[in-house]
N, C-alpha and C positions, 0 to 999 in steps of 0.2 A: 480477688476472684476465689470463689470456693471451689472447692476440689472436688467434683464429683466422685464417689468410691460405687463398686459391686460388690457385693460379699460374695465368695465363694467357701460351700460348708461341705463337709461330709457327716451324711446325716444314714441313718436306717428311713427306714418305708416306716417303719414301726413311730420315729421322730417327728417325721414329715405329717404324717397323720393326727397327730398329739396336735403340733402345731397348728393346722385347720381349724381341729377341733376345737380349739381355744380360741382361733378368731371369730368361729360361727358365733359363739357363746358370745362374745365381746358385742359382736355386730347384730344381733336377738335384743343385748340388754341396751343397747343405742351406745354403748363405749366407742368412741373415737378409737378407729386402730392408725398406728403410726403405718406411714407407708415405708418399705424399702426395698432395694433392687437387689436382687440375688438370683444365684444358683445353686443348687445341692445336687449331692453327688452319692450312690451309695457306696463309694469308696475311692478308694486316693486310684487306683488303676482304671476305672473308668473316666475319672477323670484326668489324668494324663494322656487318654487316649483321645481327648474332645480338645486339649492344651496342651498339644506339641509344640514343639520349638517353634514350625512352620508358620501354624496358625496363630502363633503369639506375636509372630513379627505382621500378620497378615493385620492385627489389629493394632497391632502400634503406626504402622502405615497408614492402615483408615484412619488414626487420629490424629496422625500426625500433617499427613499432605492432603486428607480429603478429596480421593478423587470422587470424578463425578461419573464410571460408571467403574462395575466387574472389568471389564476391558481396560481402563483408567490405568487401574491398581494390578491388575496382570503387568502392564509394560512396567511400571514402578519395581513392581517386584523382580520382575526381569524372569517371570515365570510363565508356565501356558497357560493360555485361557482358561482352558477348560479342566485343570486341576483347581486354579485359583477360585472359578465360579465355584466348584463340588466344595471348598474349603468355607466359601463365603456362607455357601447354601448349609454346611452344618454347622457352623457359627452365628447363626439366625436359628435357627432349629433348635438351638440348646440356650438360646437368648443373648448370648454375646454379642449380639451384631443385629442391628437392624435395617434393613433394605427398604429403601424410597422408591417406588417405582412410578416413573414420569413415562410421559405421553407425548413426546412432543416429534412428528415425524416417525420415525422407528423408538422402539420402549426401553429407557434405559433404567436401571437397577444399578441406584445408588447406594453404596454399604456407608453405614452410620457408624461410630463409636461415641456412644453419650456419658461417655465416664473418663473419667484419669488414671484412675487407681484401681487395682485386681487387689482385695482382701483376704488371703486365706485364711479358713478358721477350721480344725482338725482338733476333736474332741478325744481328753484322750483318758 
C-alpha cells in the first residue's frame, strides 16, 4: 500500500507567490504540472497554533477509527461536541481534514483524513 504524505512548509507571501507564478507559466506553455497536497504556513508559530497537540490526536483519530460523524469522534475523543466540531471545522479550513456531508434523515458531517504521513519542510 502507498503511503499517502501532506507537506507541511513555512513559506513567506513573497514564496507562495513565486510559486503560482511558475505554475501559471507552466499551465500557459501546456507543461504537465505535478500534483501535490500541502499546506504552507508563514511561520512555525502560526502554525502551531492550527497543530496543537489536541488537533493532532483529532486527526490521528479520523484516521485511525474513522468515525462516521463530529459526534462519532467527540465520544472517541471523550471530549465535547462542541469544542471537537470548532477543532474539526478549523482543520477543514486550513485543509487538513476534510468533511463529507450526508443527507440521510438528519445531516451528518463526516471528517476525512486522506493521508498517513504530516511532512515538515522549514527552510532555513
Amino acid at each position: 500500500m502507498k503511503v499517502k504524505k501532506i507537506k507541511i512548509a513555512i513559506k513567506s507571501d513573497e514564496e507562495i507567490l513565486k510559486e503560482i507564478k511558475e505554475v501559471v507559466k507552466k499551465i500557459e506553455s501546456g507543461e504537465k504540472i505535478k500534483k501535490h497536497e500541502g499546506v504552507s504556513f508563514d511561520s512555525i508559530d502560526s502554525m502551531r497554533k492550527v497543530l496543537t497537540e489536541e488537533r493532532l490526536r483529532v486527526l490521528r483519530t479520523v484516521r485511525k477509527e474513522r468515525p462516521a460523524s463530529v459526534y462519532e469522534l467527540a465520544k472517541k475523543l471523550k471530549r465535547d461536541i462542541k469544542n471537537t466540531f470548532n477543532d474539526v471545522q478549523f482543520l477543514a479550513q486550513a485543509g487538513m481534514l476534510e468533511i463529507k456531508k450526508k443527507k440521510v434523515g438528519r445531516e451528518k458531517n463526516t471528517p476525512l483524513v486522506n493521508y498517513d504521513k504530516i511532512l515538515l519542510e522549514i527552510p532555513v
